[in-house]
N, C-alpha and C positions, 0 to 999 in steps of 0.2 A: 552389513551393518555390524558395528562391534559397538558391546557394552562394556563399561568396565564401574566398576560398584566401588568404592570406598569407604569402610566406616572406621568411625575415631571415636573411644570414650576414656575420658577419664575417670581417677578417684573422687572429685569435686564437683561429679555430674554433670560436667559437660558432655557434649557428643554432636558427632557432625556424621550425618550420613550424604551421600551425593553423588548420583547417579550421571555417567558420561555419554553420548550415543554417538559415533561416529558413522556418516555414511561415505562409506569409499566405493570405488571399483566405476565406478559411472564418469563417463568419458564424451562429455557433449558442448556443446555451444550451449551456454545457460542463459543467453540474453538476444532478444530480437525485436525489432521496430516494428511495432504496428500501426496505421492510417485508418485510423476510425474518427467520425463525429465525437466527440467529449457526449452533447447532450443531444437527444433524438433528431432528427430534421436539420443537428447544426452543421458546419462547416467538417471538413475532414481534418483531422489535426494526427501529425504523427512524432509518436513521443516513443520513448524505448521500454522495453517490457522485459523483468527479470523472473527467470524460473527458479522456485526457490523449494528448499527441502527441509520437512519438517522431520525426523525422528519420534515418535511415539510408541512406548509399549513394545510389541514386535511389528508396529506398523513404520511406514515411509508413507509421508503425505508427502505433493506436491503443488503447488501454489503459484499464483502469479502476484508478482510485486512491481508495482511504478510508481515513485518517488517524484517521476518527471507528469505523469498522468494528476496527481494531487496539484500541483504548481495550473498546470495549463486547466485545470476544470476552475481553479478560481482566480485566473484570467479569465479565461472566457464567462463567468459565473458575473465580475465585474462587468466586464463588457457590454453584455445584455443588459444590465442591470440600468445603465448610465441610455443605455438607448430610449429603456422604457422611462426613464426620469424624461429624457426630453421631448418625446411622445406628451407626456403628459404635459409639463409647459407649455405643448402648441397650443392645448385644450383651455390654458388660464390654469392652472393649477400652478399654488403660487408656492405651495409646503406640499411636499413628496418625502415620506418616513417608509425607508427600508427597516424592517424588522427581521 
């Protein structure tokens, strides 16, 4: 990890300070598909999964990020949603208010 610090002031009181953190030297496959249900009990759904890396302080976090996982949970979030709407139609229900 390399840092590198910048600061700038002026006579008219401005100033800019701003901290840089690079993390180099790491050499891997940073992205993989995984096949999991979105929501407990649902269907298997496989969307792609990014490892991602945070710099902090003298630390390195590491995270998972899916872009494609937020899209398919409200697909399928819909999905369910229209089944139980017509569930409830068999019953006579004539007004169904998602909230």
């Amino acid at each position: 990890m390399t840092t590198s610090i910048a600061q700038h002031s002026s006579n008219r009181g401005d100033s800019l300070n701003s901290i840089e953190r690079t993390v180099s030297g790491i050499e891997w496959k940073n992205t993989f598909n995984l096949m999991i249900p979105i929501f407990k009990g649902g269907e298997k759904k496989k969307f792609m999964v990014e490892i991602a890396v945070d710099a902090t302080d003298a630390n390195v976090r590491f995270f998972l990020d899916s872009p494609d996982l937020y899209d398919l949970q409200a697909a399928v979030l819909e999905t369910v949603l229209a089944e139980e709407v017509e569930y409830f139609k068999e019953w006579g229900c004539s007004v169904v208010t998602i909230s």
